[in-house]
C-alpha positions as CSV (number, residue, x, y, z in Angstrom):
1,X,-55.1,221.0,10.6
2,X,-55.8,217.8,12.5
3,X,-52.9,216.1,14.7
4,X,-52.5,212.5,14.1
5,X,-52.6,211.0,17.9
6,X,-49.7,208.5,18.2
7,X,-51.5,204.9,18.9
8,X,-49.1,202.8,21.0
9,X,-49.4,199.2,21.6
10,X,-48.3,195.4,22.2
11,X,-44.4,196.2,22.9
12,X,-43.7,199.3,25.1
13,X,-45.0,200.2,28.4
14,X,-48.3,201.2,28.1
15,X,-50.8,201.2,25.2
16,X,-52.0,204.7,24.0
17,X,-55.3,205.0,22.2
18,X,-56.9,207.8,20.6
19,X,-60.1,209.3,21.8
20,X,-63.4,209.7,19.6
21,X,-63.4,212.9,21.9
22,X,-61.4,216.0,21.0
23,X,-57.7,215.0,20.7
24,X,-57.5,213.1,24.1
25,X,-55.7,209.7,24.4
26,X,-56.4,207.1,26.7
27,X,-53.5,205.8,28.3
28,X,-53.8,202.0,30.1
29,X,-52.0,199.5,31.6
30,X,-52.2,196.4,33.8
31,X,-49.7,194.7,35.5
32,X,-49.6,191.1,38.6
33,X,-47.6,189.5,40.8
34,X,-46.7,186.6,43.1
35,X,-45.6,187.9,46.7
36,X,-41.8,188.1,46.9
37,X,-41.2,190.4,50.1
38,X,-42.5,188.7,53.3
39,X,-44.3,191.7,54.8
40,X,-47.9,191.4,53.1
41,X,-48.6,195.7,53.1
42,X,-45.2,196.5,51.4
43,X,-46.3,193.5,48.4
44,X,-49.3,195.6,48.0
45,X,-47.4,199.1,48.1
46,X,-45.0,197.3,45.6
47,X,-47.6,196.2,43.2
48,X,-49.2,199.2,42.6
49,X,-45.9,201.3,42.2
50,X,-45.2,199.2,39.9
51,X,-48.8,199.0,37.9
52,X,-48.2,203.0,37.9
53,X,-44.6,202.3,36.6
54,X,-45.7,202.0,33.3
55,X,-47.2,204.3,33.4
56,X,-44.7,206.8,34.8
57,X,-42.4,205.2,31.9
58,X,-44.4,207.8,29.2
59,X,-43.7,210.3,31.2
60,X,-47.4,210.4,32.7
61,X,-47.6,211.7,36.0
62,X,-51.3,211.5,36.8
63,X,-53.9,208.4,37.1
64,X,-57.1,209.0,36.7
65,X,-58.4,205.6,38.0
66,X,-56.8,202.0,39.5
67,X,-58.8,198.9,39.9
68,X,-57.4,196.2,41.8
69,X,-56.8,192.8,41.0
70,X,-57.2,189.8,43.5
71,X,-56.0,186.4,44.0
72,X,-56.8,185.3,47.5
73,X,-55.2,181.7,47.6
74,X,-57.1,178.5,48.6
75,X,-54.1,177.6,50.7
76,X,-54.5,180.2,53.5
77,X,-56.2,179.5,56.7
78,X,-59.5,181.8,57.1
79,X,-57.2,183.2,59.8
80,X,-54.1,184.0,57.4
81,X,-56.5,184.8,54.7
82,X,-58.6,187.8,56.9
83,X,-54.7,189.2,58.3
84,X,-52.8,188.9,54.7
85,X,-55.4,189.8,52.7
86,X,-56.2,193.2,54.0
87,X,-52.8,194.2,54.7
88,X,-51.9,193.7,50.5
89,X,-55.3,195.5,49.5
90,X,-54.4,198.4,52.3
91,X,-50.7,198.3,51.0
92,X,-52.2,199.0,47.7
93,X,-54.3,201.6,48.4
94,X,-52.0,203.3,50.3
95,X,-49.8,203.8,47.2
96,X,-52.5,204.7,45.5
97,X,-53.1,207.7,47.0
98,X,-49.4,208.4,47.6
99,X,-50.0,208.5,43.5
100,X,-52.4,211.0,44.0
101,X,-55.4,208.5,42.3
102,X,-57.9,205.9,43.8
103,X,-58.8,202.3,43.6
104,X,-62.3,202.0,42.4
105,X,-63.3,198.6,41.9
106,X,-60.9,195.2,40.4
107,X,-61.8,191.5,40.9
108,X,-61.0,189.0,43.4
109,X,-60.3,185.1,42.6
110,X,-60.0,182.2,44.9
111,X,-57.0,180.2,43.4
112,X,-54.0,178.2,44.4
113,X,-51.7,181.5,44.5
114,X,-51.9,184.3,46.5
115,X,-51.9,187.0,43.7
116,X,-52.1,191.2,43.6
117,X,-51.9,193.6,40.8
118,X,-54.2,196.2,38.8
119,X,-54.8,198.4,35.9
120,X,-54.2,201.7,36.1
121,X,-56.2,204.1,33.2
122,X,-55.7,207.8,32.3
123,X,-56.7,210.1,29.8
124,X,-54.5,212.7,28.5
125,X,-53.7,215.6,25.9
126,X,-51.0,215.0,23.6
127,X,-48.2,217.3,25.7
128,X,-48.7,215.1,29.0
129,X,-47.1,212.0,27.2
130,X,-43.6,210.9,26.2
131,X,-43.5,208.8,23.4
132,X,-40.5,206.5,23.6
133,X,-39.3,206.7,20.3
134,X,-37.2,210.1,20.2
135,X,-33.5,209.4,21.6
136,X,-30.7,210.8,18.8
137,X,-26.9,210.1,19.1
138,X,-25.2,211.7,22.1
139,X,-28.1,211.3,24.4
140,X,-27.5,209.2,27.4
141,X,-29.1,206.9,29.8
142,X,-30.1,207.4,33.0
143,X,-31.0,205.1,35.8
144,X,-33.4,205.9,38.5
145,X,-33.3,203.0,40.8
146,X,-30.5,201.0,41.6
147,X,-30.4,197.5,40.7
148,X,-30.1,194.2,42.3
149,X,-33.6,193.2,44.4
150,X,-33.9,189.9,43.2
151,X,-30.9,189.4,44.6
152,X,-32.0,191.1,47.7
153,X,-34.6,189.2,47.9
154,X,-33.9,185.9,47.1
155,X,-30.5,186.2,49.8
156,X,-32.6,187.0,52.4
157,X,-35.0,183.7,52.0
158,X,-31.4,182.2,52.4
159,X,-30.7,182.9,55.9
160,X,-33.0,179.8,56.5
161,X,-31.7,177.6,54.0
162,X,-27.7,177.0,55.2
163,X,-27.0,174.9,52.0
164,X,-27.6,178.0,49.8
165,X,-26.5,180.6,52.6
166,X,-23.2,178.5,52.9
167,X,-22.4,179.6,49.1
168,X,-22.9,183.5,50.3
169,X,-21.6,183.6,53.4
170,X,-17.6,184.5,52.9
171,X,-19.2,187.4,50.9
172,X,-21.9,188.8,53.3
173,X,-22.8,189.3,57.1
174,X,-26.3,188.3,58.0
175,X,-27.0,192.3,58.3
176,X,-25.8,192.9,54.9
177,X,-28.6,191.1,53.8
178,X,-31.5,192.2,55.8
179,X,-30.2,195.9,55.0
180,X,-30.1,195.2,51.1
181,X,-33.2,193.5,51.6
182,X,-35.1,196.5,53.2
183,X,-33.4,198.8,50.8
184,X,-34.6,196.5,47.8
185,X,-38.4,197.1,49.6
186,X,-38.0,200.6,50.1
187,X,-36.4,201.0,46.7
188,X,-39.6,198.9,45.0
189,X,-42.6,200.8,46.9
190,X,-41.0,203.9,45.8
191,X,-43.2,205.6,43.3
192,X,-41.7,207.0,40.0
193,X,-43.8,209.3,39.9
194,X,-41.1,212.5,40.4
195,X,-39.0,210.9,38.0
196,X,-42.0,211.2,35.4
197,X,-42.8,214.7,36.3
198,X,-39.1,215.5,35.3
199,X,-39.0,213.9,32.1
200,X,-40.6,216.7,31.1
201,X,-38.5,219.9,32.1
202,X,-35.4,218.1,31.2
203,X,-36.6,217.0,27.7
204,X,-36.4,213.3,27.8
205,X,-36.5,211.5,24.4
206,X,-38.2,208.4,25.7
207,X,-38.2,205.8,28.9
208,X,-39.0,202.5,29.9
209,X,-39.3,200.9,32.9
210,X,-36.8,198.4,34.7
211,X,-39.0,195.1,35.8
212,X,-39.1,191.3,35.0
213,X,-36.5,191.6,31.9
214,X,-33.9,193.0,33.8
215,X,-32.0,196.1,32.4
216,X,-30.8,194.7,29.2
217,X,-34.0,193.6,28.2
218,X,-35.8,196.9,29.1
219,X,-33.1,198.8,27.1
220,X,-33.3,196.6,24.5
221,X,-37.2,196.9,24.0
222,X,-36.4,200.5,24.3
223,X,-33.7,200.4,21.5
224,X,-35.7,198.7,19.2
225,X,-38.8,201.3,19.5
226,X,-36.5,204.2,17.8
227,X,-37.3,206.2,15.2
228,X,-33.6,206.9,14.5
229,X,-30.8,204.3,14.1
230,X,-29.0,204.6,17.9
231,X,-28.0,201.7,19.6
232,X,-28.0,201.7,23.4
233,X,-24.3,200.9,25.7
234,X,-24.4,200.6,28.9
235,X,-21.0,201.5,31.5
236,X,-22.3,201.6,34.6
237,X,-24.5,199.3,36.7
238,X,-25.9,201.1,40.2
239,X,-26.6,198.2,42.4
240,X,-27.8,198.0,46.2
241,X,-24.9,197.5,48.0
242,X,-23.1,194.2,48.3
243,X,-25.6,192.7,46.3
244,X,-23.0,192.2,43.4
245,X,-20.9,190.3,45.8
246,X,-23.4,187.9,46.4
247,X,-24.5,187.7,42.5
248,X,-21.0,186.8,41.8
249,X,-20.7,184.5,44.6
250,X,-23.8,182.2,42.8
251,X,-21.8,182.0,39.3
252,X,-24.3,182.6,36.9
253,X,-27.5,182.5,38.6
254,X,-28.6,185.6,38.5
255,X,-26.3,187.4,35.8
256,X,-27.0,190.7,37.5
257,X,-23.6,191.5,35.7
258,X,-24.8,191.0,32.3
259,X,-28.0,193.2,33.0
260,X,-30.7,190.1,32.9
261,X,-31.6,190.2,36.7
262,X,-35.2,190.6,37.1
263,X,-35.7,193.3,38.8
264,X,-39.1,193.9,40.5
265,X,-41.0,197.7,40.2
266,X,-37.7,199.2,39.3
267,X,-36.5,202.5,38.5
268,X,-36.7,204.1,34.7
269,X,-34.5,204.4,32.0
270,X,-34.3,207.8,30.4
271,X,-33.1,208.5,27.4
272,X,-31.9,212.4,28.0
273,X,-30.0,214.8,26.5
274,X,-26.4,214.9,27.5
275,X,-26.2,218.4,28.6
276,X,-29.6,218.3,30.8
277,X,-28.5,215.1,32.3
278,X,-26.8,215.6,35.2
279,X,-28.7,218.6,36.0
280,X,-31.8,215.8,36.1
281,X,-30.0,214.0,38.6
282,X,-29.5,216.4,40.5
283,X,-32.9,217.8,40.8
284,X,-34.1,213.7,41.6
285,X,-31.5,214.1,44.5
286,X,-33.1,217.6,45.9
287,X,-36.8,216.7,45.4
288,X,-36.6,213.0,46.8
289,X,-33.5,212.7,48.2
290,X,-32.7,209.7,45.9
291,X,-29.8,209.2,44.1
292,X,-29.9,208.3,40.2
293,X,-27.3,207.3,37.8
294,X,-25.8,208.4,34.4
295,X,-25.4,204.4,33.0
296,X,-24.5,204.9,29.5
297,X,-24.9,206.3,26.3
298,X,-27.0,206.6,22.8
299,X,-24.5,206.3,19.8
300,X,-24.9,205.5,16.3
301,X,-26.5,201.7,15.4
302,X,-29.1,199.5,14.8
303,X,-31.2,199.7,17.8
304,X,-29.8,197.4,20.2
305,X,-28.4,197.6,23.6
306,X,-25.5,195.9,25.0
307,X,-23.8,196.4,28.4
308,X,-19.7,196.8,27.9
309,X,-17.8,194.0,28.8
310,X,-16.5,194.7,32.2
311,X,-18.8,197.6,33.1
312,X,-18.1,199.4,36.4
313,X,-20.0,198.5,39.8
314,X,-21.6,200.9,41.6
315,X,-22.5,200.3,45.4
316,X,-25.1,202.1,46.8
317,X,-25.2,203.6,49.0
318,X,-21.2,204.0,48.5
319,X,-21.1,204.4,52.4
320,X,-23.3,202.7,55.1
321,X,-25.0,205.5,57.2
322,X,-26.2,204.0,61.1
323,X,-29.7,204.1,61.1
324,X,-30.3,205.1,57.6
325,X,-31.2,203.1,54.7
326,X,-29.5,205.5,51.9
């Protein structure tokens, strides 16, 4: 009996496309960005965790091939161009490898923008992907990043800018921000790699990705890719701490509240069963040393996704460690 392969594409995370070759699948994705962290190695870490994130969202754990994609901006100096330009493409790398893959070729521009991104390609057998279509009523959602680095990042450009810094400041200390804004770093060259991997021995019915939609819209892509009728609601919002202060502070700038924050390279969202949920947590917690989040829960519906109406804060960390980020 021949397997039909699932083809996946325009919609979720990656696309999936059967082989002519023995029941393999290729897996793709592609992914670019504008710099929005002012180190220029940790924008190139960033961009390829988050290239790979899609990746990682279909519960693939292993790339097979990256190719890089550069835009080198018209508007550097030659000096600016030969420091910042090598540090992104070794930033890149770097991650790469931390993936366990390798960049072997891309394309570099000259343009106006300083641009960096990729593709990332893998072929796999049907039990090394997770289709995102499976959750059933009872399931629930789990986060694996906390939320909030727009917000991160955009306070910290404020501490030069005292107009918009005078609207934060009753809220937040200057070190608030640089520590949410190294946490949003650290939290967005993270790889999701682990969190892939255990998808798998925890059964997960399906993930996506938490990036430029902001939660809401992830989980609402994700609702509306069911096969069964389940509707998404979301309780609990995990966000890098004081950074909900400051998002209420700016009225309805960034509605971090309301779950449509863009988030950059952020964590997934798992659709698990309940009973294996927490024990998924946990193990996140022992292998990486990362907390992750129970956020809500799959009920009965017609795939949507809506956050509840006053839905409770989480800061993270809860308690401010010296010398520690988490």
């Amino acid at each position: 009996m021949h397997l039909q392969i699932p083809r996946v594409g325009i919609g979720m995370d990656a696309s999936i496309t059967p082989l002519r070759h023995g029941g393999l699948s290729l897996v793709q994705t592609t992914d670019f960005f504008y710099p929005l962290v002012e180190d220029p190695y940790m924008m190139g870490k960033i961009a390829c965790s988050n290239v790979l994130s899609d990746m990682y969202a279909m519960g693939v754990t292993d790339c097979d091939n990256m190719l890089m994609l550069l835009g080198i901006s018209t508007k550097l100096t030659e000096k600016e161009r030969d420091v910042v330009i090598p540090l992104m493409m070794r930033g890149f790398k770097d991650a790469a490898t931390e993936a366990g893959t390798s960049v072997t070729g891309g394309q570099s521009v000259m343009n106006p923008w300083v641009t960096i991104g990729g593709v990332a390609t893998t072929v796999c057998q049907p039990n090394e992907f997770i289709l995102p279509d499976s959750a059933v009523m009872g399931d629930v959602l789990v986060l694996t990043k906390p939320l909030g680095t727009q917000v991160a990042v955009n306070a910290h450009q404020w501490l030069d800018q005292p107009e918009r810094w005078n609207r934060i400041k009753l809220v937040v200390t200057e070190d608030d921000v640089k520590k949410a804004y190294a946490r949003a770093m650290d939290s967005m060259a993270r790889l999701n790699r682990t969190t892939a991997r255990l998808m798998h021995k925890y059964n997960a019915h399906g993930a996506t990705d938490v990036t430029g939609f902001g939660l809401l819209g992830h989980a609402q892509n994700l609702a509306r890719n069911q096969k069964n009728e389940v509707s998404f609601v979301i309780h609990n919002l995990p966000v890098i701490a004081k950074m909900g202060a400051v998002a209420k502070a700016c009225g309805n700038m960034f509605q971090l509240l309301q779950g449509n924050s863009a988030e950059t390279s952020g964590g997934l969202l798992i659709c698990l069963p309940r009973e294996q949920a927490a024990a998924y947590c946990k193990d996140i917690e022992k292998t990486e040393g990362y907390q992750a989040w129970i956020i809500g829960i799959v009920e009965k519906g017609n795939r949507t996704a809506r956050i509840i109406d006053k839905p409770r804060l989480i800061e993270v960390p809860a308690k401010e460690k010296d010398g520690e980020l988490w």
